[in-house]
Backbone as a printed PyTorch tensor [residue, N CA C, xyz], in Angstrom:
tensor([[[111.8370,  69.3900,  98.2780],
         [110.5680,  70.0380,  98.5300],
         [110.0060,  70.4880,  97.1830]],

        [[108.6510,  69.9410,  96.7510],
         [108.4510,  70.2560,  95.6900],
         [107.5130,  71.6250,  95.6190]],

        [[106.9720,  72.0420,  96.4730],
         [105.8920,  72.8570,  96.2850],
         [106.9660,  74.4820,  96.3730]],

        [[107.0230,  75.3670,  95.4550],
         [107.9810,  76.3450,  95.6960],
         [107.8800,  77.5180,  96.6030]],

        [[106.4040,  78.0810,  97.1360],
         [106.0120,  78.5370,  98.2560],
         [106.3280,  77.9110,  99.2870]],

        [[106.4610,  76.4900,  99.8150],
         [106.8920,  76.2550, 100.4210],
         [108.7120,  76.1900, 101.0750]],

        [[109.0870,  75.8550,  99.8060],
         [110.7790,  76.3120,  99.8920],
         [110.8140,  77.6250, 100.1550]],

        [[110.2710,  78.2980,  99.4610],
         [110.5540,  79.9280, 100.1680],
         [109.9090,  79.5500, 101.6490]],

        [[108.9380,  80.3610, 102.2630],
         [108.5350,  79.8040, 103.6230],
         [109.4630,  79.4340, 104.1550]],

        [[110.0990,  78.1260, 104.1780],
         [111.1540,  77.4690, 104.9860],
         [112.0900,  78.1050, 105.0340]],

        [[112.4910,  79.0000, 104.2410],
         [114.0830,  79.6240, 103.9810],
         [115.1890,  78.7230, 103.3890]],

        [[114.0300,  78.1050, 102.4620],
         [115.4350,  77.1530, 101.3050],
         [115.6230,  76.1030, 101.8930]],

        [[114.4970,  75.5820, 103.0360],
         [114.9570,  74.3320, 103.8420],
         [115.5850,  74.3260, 105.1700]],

        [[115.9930,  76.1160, 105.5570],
         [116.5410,  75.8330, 106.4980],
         [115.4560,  75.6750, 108.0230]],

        [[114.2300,  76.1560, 107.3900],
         [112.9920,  75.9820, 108.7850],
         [112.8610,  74.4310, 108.8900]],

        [[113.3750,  73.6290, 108.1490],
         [112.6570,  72.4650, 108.3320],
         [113.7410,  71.2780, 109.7100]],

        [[114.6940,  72.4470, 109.8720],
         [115.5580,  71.7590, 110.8320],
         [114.7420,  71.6650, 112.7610]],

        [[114.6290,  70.4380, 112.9530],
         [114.0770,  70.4030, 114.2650],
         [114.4940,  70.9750, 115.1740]],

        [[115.9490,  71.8000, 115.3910],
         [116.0490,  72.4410, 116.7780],
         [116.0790,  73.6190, 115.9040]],

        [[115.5070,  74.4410, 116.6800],
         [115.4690,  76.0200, 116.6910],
         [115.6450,  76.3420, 115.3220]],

        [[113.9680,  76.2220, 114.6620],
         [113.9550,  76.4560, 112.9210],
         [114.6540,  78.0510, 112.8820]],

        [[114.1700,  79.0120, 113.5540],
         [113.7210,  80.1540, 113.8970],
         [115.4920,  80.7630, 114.0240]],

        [[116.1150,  80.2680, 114.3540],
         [117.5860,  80.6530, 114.1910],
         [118.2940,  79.7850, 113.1560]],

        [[117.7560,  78.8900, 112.8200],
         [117.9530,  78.0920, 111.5610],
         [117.9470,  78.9980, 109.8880]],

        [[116.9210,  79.7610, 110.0740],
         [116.2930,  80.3620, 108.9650],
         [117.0020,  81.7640, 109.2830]],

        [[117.2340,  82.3750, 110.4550],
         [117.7940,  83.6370, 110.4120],
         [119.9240,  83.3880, 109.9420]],

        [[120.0920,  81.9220, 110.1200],
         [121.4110,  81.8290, 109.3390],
         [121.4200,  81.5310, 107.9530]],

        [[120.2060,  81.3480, 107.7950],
         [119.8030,  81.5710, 106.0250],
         [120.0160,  82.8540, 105.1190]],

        [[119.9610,  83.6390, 106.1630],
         [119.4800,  84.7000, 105.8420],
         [120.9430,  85.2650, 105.4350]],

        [[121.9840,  85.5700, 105.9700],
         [123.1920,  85.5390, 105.5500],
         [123.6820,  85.3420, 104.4630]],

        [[123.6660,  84.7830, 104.0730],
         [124.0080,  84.8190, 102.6610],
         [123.4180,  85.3270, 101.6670]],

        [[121.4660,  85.1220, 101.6830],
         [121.0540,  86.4640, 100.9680],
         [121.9380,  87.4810, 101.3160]],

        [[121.7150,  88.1420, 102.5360],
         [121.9680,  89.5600, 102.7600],
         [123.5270,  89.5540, 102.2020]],

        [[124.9950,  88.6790, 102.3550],
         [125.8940,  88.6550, 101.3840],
         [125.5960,  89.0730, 100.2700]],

        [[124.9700,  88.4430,  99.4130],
         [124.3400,  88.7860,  98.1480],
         [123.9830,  90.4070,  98.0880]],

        [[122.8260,  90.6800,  98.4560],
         [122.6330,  91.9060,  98.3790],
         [123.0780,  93.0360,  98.8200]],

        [[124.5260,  92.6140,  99.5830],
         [125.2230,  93.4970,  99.8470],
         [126.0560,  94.0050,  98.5590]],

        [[126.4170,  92.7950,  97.4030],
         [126.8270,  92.9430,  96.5990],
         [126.6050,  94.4070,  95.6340]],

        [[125.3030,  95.0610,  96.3270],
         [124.7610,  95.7720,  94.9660],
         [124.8280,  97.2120,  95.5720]],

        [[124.2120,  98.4050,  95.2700],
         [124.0960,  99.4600,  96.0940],
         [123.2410,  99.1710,  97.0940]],

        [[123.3200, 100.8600,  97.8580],
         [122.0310, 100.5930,  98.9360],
         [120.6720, 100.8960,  98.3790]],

        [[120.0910, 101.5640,  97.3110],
         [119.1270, 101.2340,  96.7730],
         [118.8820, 100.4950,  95.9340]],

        [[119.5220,  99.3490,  95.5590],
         [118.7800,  98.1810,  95.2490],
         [118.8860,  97.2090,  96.3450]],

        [[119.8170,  97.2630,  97.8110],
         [119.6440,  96.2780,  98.4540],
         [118.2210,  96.9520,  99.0950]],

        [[117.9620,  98.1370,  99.0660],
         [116.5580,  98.4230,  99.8550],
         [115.3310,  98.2250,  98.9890]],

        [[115.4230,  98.2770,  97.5750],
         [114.5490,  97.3860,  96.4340],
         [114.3600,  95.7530,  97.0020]],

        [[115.3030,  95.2600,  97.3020],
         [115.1610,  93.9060,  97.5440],
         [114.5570,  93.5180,  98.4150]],

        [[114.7650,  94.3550,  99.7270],
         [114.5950,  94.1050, 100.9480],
         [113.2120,  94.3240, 101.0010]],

        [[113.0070,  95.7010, 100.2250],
         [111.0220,  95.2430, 100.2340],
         [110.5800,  94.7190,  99.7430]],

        [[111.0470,  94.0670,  98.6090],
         [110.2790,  92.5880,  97.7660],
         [110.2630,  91.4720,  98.7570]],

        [[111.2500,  91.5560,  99.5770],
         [111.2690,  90.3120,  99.7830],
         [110.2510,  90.5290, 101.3210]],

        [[110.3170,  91.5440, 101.8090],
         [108.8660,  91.7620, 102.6610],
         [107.6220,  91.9630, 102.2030]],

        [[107.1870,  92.4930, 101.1670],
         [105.9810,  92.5630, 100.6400],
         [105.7550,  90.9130, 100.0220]],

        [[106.9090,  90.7580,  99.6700],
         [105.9270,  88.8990,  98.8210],
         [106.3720,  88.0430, 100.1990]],

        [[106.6180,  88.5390, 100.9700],
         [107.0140,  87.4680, 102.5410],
         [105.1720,  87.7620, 103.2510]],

        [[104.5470,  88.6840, 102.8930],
         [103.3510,  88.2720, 103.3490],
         [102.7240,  87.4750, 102.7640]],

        [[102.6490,  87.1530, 101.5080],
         [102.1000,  86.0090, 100.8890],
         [102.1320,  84.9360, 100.8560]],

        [[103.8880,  84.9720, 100.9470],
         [104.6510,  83.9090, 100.9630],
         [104.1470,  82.7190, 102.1070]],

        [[104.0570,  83.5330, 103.3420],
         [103.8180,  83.1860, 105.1090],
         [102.8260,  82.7180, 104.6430]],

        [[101.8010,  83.4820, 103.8110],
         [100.0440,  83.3700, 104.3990],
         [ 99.9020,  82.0830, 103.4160]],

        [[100.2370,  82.0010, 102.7690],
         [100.1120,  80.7560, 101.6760],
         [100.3860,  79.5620, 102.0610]],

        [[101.3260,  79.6260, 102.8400],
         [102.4010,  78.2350, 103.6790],
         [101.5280,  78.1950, 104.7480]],

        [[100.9720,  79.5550, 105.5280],
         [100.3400,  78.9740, 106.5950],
         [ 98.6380,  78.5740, 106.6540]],

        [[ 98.1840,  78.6150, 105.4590],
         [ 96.9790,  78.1130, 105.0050],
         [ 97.2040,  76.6030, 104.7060]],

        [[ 98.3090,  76.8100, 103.8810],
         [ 98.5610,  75.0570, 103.4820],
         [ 98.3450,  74.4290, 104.1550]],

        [[ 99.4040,  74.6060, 105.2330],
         [ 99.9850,  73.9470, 106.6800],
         [ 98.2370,  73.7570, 107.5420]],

        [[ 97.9080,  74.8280, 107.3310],
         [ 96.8340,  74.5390, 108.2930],
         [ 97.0350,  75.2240, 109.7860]],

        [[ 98.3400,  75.9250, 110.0590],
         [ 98.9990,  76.3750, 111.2330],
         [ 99.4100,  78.0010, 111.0230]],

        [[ 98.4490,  78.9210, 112.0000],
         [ 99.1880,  80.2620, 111.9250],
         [100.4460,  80.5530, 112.1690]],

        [[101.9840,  80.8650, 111.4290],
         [103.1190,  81.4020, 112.1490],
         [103.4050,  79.7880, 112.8210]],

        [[103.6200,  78.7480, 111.6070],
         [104.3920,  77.5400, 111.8250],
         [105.5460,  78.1240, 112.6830]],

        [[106.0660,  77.3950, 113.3730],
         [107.7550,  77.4810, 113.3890],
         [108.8230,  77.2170, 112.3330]],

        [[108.7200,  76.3160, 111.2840],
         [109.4580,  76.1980, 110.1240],
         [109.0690,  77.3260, 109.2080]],

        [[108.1790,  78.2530, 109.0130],
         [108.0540,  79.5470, 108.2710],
         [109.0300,  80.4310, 108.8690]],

        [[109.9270,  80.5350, 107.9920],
         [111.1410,  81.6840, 108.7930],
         [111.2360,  82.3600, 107.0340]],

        [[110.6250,  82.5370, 106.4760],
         [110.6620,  83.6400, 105.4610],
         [110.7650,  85.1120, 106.5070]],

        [[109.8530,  85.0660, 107.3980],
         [109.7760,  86.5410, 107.9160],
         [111.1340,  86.5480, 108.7910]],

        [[111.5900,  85.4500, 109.0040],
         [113.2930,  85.3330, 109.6010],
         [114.2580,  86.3450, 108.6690]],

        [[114.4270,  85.9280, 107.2720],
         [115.2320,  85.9690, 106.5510],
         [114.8250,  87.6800, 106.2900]],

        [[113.6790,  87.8750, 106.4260],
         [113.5050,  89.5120, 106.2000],
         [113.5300,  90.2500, 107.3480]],

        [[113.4540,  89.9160, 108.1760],
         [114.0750,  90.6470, 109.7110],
         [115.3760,  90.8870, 109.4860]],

        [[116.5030,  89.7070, 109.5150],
         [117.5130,  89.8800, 109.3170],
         [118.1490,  90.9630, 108.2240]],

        [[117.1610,  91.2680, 107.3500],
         [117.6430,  91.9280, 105.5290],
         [117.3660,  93.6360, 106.3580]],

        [[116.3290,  93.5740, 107.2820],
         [115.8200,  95.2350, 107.9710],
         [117.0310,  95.2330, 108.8860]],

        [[117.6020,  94.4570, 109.9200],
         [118.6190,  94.3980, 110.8240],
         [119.8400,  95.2950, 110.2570]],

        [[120.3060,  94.3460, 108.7810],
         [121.6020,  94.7190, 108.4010],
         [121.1200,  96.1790, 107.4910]],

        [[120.0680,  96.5120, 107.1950],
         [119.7370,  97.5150, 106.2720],
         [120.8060,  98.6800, 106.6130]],

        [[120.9000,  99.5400, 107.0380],
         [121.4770, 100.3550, 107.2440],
         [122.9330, 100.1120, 108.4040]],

        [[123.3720,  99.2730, 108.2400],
         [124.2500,  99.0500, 109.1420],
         [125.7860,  98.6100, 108.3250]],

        [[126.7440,  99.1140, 108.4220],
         [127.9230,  99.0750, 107.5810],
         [128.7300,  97.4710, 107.9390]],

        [[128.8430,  97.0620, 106.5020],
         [129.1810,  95.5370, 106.8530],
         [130.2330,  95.5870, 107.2800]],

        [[130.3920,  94.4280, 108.1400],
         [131.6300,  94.5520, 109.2630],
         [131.2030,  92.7990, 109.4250]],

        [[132.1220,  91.5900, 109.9740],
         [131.5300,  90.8320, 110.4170],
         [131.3260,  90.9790, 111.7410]],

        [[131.9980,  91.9530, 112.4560],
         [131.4240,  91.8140, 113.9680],
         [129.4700,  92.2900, 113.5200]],

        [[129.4640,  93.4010, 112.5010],
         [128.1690,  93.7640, 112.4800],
         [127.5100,  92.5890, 111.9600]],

        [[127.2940,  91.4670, 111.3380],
         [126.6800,  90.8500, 110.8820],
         [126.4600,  89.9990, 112.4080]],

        [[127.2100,  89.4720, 112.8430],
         [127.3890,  88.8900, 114.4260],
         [126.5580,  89.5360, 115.0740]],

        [[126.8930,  90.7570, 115.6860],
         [125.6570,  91.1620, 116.6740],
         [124.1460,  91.4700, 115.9640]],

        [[124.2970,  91.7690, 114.5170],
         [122.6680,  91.9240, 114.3690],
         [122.1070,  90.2260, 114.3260]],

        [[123.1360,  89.2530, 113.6930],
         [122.0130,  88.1360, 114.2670],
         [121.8850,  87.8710, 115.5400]],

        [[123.0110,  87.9810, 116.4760],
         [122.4160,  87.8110, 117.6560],
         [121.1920,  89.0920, 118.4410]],

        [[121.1090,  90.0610, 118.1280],
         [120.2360,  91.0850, 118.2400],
         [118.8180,  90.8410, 117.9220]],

        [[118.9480,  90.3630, 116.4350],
         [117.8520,  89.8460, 116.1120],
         [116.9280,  88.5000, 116.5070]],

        [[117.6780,  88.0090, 116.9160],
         [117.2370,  86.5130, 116.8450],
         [116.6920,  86.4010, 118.9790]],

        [[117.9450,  87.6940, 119.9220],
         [116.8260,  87.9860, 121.1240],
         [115.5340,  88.7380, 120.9710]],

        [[115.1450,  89.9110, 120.0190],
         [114.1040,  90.2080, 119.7520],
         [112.9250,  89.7270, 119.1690]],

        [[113.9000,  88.8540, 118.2950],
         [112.4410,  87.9030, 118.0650],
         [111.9240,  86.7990, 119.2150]],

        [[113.2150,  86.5230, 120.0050],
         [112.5670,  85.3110, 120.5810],
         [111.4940,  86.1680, 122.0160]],

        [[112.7340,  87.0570, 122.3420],
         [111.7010,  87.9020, 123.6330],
         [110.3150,  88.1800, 123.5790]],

        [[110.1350,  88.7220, 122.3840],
         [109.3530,  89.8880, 121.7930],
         [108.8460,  90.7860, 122.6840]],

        [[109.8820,  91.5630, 123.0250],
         [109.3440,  93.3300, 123.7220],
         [107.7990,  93.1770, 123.1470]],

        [[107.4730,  94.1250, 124.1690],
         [106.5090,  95.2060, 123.1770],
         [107.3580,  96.4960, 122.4950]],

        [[106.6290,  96.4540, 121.3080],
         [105.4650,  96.0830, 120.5260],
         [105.4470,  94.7450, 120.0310]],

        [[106.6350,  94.0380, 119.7000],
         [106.4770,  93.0380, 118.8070],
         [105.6530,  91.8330, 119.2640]],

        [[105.2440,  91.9900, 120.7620],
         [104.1380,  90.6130, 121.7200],
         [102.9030,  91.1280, 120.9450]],

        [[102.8030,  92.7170, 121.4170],
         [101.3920,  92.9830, 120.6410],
         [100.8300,  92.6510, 119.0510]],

        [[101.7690,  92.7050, 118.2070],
         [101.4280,  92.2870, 116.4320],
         [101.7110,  90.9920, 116.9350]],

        [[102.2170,  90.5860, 117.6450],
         [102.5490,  88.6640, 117.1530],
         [100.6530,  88.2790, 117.9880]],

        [[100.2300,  88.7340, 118.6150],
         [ 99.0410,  88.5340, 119.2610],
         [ 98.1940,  88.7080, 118.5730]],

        [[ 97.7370,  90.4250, 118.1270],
         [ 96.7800,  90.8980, 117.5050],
         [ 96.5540,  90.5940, 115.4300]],

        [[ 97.5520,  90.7630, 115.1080],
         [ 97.7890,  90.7360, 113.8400],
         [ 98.0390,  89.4610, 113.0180]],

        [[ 96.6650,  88.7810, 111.9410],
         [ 96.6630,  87.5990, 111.7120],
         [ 96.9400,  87.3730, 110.3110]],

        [[ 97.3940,  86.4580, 109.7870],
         [ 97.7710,  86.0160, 108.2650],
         [ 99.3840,  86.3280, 108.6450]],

        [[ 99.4460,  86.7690, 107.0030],
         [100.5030,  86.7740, 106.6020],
         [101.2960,  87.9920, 106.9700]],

        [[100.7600,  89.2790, 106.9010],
         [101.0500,  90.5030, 107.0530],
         [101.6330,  90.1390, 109.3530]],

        [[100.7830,  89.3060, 110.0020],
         [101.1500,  89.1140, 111.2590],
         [102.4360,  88.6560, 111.5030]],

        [[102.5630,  87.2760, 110.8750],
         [103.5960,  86.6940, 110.5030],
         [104.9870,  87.4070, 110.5460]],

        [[104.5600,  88.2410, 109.4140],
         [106.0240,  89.2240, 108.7620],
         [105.8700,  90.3530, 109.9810]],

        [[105.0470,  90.9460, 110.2410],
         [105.0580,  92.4930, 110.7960],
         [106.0590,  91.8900, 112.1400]],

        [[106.0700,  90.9630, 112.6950],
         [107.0010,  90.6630, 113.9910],
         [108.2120,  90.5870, 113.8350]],

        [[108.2890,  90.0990, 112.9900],
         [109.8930,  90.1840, 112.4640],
         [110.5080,  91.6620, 112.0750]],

        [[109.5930,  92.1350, 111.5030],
         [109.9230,  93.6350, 110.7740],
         [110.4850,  94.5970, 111.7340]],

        [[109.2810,  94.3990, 112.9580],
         [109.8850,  95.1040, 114.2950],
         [110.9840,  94.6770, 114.8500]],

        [[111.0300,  92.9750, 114.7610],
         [112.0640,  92.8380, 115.7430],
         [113.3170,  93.5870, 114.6040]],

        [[113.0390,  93.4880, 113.6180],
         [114.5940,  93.9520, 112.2130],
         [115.0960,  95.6330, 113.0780]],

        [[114.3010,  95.8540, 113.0450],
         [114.1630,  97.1890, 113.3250],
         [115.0150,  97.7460, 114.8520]],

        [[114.3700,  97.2390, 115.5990],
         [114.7400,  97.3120, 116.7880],
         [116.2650,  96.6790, 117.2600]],

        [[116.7870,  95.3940, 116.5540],
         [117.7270,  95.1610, 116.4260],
         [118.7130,  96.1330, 115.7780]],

        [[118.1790,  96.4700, 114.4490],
         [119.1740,  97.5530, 114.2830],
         [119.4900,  98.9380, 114.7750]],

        [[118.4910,  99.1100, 115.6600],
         [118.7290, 100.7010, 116.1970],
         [119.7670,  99.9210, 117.5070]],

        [[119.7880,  98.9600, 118.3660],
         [120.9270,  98.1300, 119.0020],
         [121.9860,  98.1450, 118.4810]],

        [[122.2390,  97.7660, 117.0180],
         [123.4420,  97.7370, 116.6810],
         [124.4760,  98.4310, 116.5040]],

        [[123.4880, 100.1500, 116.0460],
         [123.9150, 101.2020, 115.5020],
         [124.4770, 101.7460, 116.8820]],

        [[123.6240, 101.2410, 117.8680],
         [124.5850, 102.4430, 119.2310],
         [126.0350, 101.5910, 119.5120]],

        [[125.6160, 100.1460, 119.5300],
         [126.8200,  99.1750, 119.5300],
         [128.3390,  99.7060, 118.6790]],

        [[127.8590,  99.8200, 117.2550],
         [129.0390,  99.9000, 116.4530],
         [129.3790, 101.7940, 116.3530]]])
């Protein structure tokens, strides 16, 4: 993939897989979040908002290209759901286990709120804000879990 907004977008290639980009890109995400587990919790929470604040651009850029609002192969906002999921949650692999599976029913369900921003809320900031909730909401699941 030559265009590098686009590799981001995809999640490094992993959106571009035909079944279920969308859990494709949230097992992408794993290994970032490995990574940034590496460091403290305020720089993994430095990271975690870079990588949501330039994930609106990121989305809105790919989904202008594309020509398509909230492609299915855009799982950048995957990979940052997942980074809000594990945010505060003590690594464990059972914890990494249930927040992707946590995450990945909230995104697909989408409760409200997250029906309402995936509806109302357009570009890039729409894109990401669904994921953010579903991050969110997954992790307050996890925390009663563990």
């Amino acid at each position: 993939m030559r265009n590098p907004v686009l590799f981001l977008a995809f999640g490094f290639g992993s959106g571009l897989s035909r079944l279920m980009p969308g859990t494709m890109g949230t097992l992408a995400a794993i290994p970032v979040y490995l990574l940034f587990i590496q460091t403290n919790f305020w720089l993994y929470s430095v990271l975690t908002l870079l990588v949501m604040v330039a994930g609106v651009w990121i989305c809105d850029a790919a989904a202008k290209k594309l020509g398509v609002h909230d492609f299915g192969g855009i799982v950048w906002d995957e990979i940052a759901g997942f980074l809000i999921t594990m945010w505060w949650v003590p690594f464990s692999w059972y914890a990494v286990f249930l927040g992707f599976v946590f995450f990945r029913v909230f995104d697909i369900l989408k409760p409200w709120p997250i029906n309402w921003i995936d509806r109302k809320v357009d570009g890039g900031l729409g894109i990401m804000l669904d994921d953010v909730i579903a991050g969110i909401m997954a992790a307050g699941v996890v925390w009663i879990i563990i």
